[in-house]
C-alpha positions as protocol buffer text, in pm:
chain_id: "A"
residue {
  index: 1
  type: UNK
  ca { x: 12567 y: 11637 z: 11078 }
}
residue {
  index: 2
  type: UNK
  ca { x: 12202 y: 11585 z: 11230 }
}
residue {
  index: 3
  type: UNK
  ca { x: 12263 y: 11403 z: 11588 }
}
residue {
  index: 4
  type: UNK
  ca { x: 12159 y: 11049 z: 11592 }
}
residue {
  index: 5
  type: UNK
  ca { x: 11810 y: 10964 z: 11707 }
}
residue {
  index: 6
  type: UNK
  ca { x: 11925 y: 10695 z: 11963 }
}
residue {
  index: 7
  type: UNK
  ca { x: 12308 y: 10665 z: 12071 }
}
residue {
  index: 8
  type: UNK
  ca { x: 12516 y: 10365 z: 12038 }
}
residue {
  index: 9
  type: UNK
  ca { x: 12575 y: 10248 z: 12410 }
}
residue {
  index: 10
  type: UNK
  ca { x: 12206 y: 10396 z: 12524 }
}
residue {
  index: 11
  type: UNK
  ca { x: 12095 y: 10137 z: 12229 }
}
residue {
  index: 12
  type: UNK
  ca { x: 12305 y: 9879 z: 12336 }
}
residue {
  index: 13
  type: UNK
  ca { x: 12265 y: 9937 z: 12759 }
}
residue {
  index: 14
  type: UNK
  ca { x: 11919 y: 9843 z: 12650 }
}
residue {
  index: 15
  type: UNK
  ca { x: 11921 y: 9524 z: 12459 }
}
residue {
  index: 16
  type: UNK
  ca { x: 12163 y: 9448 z: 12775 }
}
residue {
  index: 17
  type: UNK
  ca { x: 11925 y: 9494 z: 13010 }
}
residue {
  index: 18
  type: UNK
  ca { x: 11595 y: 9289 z: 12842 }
}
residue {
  index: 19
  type: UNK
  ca { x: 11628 y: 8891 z: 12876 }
}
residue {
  index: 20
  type: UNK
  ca { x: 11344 y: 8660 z: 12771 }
}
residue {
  index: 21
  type: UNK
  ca { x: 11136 y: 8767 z: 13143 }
}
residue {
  index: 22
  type: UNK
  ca { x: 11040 y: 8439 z: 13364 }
}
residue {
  index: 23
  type: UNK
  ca { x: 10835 y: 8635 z: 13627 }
}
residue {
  index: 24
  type: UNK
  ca { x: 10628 y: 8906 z: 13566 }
}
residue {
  index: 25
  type: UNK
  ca { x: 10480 y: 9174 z: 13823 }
}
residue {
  index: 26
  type: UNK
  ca { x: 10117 y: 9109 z: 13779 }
}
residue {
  index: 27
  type: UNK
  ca { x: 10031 y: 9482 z: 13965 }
}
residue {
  index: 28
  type: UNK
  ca { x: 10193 y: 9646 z: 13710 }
}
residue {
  index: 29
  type: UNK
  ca { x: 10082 y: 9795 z: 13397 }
}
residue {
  index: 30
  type: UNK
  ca { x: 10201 y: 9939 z: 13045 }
}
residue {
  index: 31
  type: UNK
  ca { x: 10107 y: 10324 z: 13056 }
}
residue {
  index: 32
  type: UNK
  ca { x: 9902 y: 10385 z: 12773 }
}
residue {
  index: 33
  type: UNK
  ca { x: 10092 y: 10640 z: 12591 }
}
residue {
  index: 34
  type: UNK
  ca { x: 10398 y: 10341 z: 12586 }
}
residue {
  index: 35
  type: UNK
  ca { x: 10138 y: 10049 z: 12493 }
}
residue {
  index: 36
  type: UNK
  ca { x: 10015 y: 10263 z: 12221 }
}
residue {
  index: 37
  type: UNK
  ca { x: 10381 y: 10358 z: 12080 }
}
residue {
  index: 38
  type: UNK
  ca { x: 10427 y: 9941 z: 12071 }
}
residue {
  index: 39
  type: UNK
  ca { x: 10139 y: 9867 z: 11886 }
}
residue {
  index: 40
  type: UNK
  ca { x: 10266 y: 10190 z: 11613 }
}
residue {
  index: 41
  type: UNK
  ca { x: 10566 y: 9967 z: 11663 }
}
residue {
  index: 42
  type: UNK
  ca { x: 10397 y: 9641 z: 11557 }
}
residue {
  index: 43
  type: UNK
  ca { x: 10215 y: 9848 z: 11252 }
}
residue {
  index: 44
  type: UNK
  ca { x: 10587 y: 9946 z: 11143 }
}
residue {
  index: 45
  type: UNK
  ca { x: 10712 y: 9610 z: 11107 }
}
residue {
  index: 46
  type: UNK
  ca { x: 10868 y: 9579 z: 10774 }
}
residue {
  index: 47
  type: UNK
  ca { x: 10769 y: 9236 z: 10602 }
}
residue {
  index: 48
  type: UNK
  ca { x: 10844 y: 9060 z: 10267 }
}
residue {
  index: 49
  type: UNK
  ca { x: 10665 y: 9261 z: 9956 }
}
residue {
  index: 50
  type: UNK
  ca { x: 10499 y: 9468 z: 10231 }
}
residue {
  index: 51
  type: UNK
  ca { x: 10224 y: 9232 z: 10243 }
}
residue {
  index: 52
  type: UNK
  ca { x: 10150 y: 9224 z: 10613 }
}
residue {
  index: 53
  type: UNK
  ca { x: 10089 y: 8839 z: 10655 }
}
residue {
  index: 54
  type: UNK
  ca { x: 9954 y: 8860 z: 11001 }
}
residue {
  index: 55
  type: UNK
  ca { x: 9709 y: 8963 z: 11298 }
}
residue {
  index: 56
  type: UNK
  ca { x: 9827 y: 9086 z: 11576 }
}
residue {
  index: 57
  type: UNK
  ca { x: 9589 y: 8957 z: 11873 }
}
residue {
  index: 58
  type: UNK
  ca { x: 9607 y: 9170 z: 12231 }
}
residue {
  index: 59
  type: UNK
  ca { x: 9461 y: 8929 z: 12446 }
}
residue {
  index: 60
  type: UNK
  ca { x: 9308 y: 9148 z: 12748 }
}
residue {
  index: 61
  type: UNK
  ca { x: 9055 y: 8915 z: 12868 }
}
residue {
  index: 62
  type: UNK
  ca { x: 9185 y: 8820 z: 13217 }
}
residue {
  index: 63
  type: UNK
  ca { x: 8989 y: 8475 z: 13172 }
}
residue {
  index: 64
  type: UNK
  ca { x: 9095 y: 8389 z: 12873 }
}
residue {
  index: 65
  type: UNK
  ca { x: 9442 y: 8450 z: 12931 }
}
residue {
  index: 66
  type: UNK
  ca { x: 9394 y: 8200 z: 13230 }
}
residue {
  index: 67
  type: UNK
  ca { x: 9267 y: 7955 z: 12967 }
}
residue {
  index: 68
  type: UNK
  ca { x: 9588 y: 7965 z: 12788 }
}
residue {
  index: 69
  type: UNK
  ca { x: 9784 y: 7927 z: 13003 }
}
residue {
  index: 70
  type: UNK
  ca { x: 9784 y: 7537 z: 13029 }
}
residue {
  index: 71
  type: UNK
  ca { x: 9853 y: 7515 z: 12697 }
}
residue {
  index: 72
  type: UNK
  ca { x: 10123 y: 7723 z: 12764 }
}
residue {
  index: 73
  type: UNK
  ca { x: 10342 y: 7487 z: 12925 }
}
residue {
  index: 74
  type: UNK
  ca { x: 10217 y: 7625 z: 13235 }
}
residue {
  index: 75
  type: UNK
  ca { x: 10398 y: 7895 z: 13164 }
}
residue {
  index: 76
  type: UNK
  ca { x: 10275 y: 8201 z: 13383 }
}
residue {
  index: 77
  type: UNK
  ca { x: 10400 y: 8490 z: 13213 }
}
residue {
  index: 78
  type: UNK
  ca { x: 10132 y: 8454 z: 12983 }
}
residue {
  index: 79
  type: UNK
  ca { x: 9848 y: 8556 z: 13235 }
}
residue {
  index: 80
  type: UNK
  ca { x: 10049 y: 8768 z: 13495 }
}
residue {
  index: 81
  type: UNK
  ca { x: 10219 y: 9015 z: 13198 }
}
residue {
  index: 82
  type: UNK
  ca { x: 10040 y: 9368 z: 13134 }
}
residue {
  index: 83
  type: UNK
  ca { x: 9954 y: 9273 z: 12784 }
}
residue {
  index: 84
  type: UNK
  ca { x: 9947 y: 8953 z: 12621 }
}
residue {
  index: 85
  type: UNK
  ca { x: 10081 y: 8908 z: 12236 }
}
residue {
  index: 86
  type: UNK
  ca { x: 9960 y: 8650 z: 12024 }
}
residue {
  index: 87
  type: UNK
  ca { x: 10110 y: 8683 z: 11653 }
}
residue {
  index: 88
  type: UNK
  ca { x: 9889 y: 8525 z: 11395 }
}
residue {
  index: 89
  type: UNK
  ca { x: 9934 y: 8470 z: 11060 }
}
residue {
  index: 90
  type: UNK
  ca { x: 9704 y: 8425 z: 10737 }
}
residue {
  index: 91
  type: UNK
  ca { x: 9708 y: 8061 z: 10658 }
}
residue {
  index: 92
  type: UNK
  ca { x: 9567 y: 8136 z: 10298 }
}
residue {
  index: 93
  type: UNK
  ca { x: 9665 y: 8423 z: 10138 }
}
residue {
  index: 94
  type: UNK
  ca { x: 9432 y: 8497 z: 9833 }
}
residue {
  index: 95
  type: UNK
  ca { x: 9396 y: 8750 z: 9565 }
}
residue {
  index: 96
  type: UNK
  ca { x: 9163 y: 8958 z: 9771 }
}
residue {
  index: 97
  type: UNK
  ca { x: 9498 y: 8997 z: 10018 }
}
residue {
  index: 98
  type: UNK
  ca { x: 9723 y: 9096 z: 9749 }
}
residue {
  index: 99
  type: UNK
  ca { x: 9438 y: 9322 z: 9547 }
}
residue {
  index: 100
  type: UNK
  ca { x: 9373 y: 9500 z: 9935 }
}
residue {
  index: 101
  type: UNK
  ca { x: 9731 y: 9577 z: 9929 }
}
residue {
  index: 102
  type: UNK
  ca { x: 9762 y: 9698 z: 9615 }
}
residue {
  index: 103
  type: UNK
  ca { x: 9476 y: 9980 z: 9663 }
}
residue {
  index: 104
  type: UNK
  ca { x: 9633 y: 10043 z: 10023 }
}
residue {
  index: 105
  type: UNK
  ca { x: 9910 y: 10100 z: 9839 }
}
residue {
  index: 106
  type: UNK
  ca { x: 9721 y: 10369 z: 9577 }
}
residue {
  index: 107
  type: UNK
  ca { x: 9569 y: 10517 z: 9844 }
}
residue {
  index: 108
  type: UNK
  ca { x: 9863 y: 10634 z: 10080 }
}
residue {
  index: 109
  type: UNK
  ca { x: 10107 y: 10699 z: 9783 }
}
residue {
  index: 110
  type: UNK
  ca { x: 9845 y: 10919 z: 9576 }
}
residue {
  index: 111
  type: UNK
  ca { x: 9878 y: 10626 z: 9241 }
}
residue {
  index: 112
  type: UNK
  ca { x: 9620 y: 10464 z: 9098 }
}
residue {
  index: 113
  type: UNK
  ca { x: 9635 y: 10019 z: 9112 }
}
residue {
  index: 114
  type: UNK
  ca { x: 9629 y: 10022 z: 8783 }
}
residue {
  index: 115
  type: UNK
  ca { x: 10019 y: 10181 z: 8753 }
}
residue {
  index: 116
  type: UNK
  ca { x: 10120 y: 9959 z: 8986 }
}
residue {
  index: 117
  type: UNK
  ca { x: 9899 y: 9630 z: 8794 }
}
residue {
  index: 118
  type: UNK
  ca { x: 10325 y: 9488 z: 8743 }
}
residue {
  index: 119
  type: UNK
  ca { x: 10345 y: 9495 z: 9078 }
}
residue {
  index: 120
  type: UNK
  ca { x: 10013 y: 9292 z: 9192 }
}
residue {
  index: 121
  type: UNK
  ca { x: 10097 y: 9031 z: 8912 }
}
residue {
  index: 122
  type: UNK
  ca { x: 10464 y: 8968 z: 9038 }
}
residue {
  index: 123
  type: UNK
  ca { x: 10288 y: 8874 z: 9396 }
}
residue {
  index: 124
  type: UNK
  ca { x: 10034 y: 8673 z: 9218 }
}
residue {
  index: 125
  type: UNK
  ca { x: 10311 y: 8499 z: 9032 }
}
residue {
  index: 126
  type: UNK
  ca { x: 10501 y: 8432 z: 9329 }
}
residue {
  index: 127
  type: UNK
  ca { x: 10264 y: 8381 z: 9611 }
}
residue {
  index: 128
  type: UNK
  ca { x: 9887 y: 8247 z: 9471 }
}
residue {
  index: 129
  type: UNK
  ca { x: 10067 y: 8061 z: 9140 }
}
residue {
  index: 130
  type: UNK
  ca { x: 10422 y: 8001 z: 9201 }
}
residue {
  index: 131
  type: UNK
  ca { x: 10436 y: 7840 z: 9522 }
}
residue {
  index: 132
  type: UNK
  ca { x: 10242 y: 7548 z: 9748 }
}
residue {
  index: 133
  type: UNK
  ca { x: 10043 y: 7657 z: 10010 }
}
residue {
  index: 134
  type: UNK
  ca { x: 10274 y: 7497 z: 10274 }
}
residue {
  index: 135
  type: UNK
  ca { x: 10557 y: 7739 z: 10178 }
}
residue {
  index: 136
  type: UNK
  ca { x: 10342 y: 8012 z: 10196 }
}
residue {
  index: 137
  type: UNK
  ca { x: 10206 y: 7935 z: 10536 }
}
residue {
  index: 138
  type: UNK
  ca { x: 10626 y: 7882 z: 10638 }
}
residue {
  index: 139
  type: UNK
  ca { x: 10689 y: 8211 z: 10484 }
}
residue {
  index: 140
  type: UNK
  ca { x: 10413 y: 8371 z: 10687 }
}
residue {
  index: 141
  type: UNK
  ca { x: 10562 y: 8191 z: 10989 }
}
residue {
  index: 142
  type: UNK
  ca { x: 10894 y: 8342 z: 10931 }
}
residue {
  index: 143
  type: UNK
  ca { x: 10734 y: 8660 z: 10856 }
}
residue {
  index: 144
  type: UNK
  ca { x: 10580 y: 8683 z: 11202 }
}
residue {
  index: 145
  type: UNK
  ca { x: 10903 y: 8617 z: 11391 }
}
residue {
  index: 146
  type: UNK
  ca { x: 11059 y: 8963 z: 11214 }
}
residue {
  index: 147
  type: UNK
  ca { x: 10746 y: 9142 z: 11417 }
}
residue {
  index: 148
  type: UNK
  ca { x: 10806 y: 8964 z: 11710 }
}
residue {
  index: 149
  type: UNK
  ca { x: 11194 y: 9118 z: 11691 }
}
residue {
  index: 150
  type: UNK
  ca { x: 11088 y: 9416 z: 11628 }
}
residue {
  index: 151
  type: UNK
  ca { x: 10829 y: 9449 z: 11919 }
}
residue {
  index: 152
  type: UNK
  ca { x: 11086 y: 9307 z: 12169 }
}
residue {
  index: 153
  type: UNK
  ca { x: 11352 y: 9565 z: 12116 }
}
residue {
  index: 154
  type: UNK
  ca { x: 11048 y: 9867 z: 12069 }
}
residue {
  index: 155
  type: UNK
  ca { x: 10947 y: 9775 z: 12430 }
}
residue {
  index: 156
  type: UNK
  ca { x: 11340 y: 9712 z: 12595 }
}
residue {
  index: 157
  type: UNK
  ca { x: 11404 y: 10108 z: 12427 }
}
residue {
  index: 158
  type: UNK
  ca { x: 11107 y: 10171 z: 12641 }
}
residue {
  index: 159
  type: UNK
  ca { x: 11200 y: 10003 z: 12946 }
}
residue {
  index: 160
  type: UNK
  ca { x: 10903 y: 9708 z: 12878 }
}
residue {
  index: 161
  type: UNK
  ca { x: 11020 y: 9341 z: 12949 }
}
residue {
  index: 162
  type: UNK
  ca { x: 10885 y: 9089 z: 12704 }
}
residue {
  index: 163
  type: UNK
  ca { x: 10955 y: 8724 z: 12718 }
}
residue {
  index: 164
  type: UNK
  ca { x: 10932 y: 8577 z: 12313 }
}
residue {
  index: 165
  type: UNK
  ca { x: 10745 y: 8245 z: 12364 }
}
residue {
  index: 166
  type: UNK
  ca { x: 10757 y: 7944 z: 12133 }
}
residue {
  index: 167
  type: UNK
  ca { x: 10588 y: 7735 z: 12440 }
}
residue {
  index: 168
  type: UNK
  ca { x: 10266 y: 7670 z: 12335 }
}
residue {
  index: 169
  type: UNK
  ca { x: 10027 y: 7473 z: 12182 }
}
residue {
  index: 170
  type: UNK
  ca { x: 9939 y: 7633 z: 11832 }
}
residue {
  index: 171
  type: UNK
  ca { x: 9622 y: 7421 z: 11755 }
}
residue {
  index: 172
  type: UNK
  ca { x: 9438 y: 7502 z: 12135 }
}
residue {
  index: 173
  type: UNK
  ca { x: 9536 y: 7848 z: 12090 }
}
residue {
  index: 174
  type: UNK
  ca { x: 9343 y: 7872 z: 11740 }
}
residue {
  index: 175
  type: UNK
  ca { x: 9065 y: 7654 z: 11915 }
}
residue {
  index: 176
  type: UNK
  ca { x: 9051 y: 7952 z: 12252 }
}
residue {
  index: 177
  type: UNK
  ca { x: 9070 y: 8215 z: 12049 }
}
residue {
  index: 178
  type: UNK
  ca { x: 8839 y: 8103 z: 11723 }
}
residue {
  index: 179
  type: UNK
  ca { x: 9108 y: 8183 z: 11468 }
}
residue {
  index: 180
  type: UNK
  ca { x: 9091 y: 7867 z: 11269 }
}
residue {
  index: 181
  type: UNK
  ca { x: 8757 y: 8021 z: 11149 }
}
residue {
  index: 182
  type: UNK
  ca { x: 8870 y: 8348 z: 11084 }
}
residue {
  index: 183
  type: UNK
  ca { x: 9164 y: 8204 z: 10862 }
}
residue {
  index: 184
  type: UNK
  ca { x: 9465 y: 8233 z: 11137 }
}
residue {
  index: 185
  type: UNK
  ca { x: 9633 y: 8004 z: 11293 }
}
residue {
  index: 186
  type: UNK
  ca { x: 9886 y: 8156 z: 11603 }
}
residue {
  index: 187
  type: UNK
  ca { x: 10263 y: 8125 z: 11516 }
}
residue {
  index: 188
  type: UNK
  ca { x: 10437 y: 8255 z: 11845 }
}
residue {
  index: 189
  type: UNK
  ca { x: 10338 y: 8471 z: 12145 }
}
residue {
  index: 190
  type: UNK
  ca { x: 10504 y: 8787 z: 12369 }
}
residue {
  index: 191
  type: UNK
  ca { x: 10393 y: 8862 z: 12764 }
}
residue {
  index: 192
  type: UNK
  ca { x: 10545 y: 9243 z: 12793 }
}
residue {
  index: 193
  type: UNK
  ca { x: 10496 y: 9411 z: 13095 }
}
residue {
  index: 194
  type: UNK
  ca { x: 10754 y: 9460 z: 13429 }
}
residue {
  index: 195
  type: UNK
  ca { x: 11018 y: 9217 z: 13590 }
}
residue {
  index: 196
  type: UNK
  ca { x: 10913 y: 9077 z: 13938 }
}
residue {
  index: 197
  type: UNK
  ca { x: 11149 y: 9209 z: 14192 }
}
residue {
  index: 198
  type: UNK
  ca { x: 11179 y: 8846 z: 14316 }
}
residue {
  index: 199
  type: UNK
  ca { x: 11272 y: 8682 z: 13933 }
}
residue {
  index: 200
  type: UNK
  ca { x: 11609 y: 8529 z: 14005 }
}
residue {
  index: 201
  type: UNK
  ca { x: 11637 y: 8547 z: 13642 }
}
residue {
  index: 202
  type: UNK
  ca { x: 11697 y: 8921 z: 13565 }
}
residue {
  index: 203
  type: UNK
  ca { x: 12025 y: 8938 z: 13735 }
}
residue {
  index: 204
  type: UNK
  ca { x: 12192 y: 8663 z: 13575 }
}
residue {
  index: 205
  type: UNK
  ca { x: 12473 y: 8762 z: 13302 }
}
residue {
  index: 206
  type: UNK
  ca { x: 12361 y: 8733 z: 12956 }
}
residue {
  index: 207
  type: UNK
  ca { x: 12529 y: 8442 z: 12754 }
}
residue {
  index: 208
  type: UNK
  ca { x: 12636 y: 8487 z: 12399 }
}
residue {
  index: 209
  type: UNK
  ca { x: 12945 y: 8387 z: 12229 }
}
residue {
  index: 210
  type: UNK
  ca { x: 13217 y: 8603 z: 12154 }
}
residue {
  index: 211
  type: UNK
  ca { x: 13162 y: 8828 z: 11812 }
}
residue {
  index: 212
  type: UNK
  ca { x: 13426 y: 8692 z: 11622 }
}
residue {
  index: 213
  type: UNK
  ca { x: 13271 y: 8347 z: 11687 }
}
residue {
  index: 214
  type: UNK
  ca { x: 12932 y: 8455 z: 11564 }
}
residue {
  index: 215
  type: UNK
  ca { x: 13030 y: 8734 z: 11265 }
}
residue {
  index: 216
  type: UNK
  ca { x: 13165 y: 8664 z: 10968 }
}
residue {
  index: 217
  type: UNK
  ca { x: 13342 y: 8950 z: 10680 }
}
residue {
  index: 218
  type: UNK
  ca { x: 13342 y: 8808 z: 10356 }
}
């Protein structure tokens, strides 16, 4: 039997360890071999139909972080983390996304779009015909919060703090950044980064109810 890639309790020590971080150190930076590996990470994220609804936006600018941050509910984490995750999504997903999938598709597998034309019309059907736009746009939301799980627990297998951040203010965030323009609209964020010695936070004991009060057989 091939030995698993990551044991249970190293797996486990680690989503221990991350919480959502309060205080990051602002001397410290992602190496980047490990920033790289996150961003594979982000590129990984699974995502209904494989369609990819989003932009992932590494906000680097020192300034501009700074200009976020009082919309931000103050929140500091955003401009004193290493690197600064904003997770955008498509607000109007059109045939060009589906038909740029499709030949992404063709390419990497070796098929041509045409043997995969069932395919392209069951997203058309259910995405550009079958829905309103407002679902779609939900959908994308919800889509965006399965990368934002995914990042978190990349970076706590690498020892990364993040800090998942519903905090903000979605409209001055598309304003800063100009995404209204480019047909995004920002649907949550993630500082990452290193713990402050001094955050009184990362020592507290992580609360959760018991298993058998959250899991269910059926």
């Amino acid at each position: 039997m091939n030995q698993k890639p990551v044991q249970n309790e190293i797996l486990l020590e680690q989503l221990r360890w991350r919480y959502a971080t309060k205080k990051f150190d602002s001397t410290r930076k992602i190496p980047v071999a490990d920033w790289k590996t996150l961003e594979d990470a982000l590129v990984l994220t699974p995502s209904s139909f494989g369609l990819q609804p989003w932009k992932f936006l590494v906000i680097t600018d020192q300034e501009t972080r700074e200009s976020l941050v009082p919309f931000s509910w103050g929140q500091r984490q955003v401009a004193d983390c290493s690197h600064f995750v904003v997770f955008a999504i498509k607000t109007n997903l059109t045939l060009a996304d589906i038909d740029d999938y499709i030949h992404r598709i063709a390419e990497v597998r070796g098929v041509t779009p045409g043997s995969i034309a069932g395919y392209r019309q069951m997203m058309v059907d259910k995405i550009i015909d079958g829905t309103p736009q407002s679902h779609v746009v939900a959908w994308a939301q919800r889509q965006a919060y399965i990368a934002l799980g995914n990042f978190m627990t990349s970076a706590a297998l690498l020892g990364i703090d993040t800090c998942p951040m519903e905090g903000f203010e979605p409209a001055e965030y598309d304003r800063l950044l100009g995404l209204t323009g480019r047909g995004l609209s920002a649907a949550v964020a993630c500082p990452a980064g290193y713990r402050a010695v001094d955050d009184k936070y990362a020592s507290l004991p992580k609360v959760r109810f018991r298993a058998e009060q959250l899991i269910d057989y059926i």
